[in-house]
N, C-alpha and C positions, 0 to 999 in steps of 0.2 A: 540356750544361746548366751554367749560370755557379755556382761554390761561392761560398762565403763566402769563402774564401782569394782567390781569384780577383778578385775583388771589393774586398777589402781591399788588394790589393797594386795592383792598379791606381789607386783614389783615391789611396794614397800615393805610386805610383812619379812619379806622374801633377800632383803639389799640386795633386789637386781641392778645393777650399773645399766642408766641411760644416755647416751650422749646424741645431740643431734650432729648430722650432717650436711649439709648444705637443707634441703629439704625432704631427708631421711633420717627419721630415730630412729638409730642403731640400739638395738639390745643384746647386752651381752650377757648369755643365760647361763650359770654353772650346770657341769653334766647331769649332777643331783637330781637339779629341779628341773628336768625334762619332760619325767614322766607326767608331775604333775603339771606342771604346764599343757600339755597335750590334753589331761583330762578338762583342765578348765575351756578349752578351745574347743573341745567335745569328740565324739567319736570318730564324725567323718566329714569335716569343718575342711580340710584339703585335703582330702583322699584323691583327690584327682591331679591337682599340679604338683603338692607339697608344698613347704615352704623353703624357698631356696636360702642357704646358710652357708656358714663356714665355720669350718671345724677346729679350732686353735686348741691351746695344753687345758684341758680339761672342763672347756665351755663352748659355746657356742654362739655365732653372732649371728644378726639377723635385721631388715630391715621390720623393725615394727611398726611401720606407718600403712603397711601393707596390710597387714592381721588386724591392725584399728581401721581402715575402710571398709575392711569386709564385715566388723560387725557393727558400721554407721558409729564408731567411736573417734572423737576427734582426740589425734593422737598431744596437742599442747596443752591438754585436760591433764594426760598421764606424766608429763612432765612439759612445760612454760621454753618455749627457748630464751626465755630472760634469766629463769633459776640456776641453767649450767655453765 
């Protein structure tokens, strides 16, 4: 299961761009880092809904407040809405 650490260290090792939204972090994931993004989230972490996205020139965006509930991670940990 993905921690919070885990999670944090990879948007940064990674310059994932975060931006909040009203009360939605938006992550904007390059195509690259898909795969492994999926592995950090695990094998079959939403094999059932997915995660709904959208598909822009060569990334991906996504509400990431959703992925940090589902693994009891509080998403202002992985980015402050004071820092953006």
């Amino acid at each position: 299961m993905m921690t919070e650490l885990q999670l944090y260290k990879f948007i940064k090792n990674n310059n994932v761009s975060l931006r909040w939204y009203e009360d939605q972090l938006l992550c904007f994931l390059d195509g690259w880092l898909i795969c492994e993004f999926c592995q950090l989230l695990g094998p079959t972490s939403f094999d059932d809904d997915g995660i709904p996205c959208h598909l822009k020139d060569r990334y991906i965006t996504f509400n990431l407040s959703e992925v940090c509930d589902s693994y009891g991670i509080e998403p202002e940990n992985i980015l402050s809405k004071e820092e953006q």
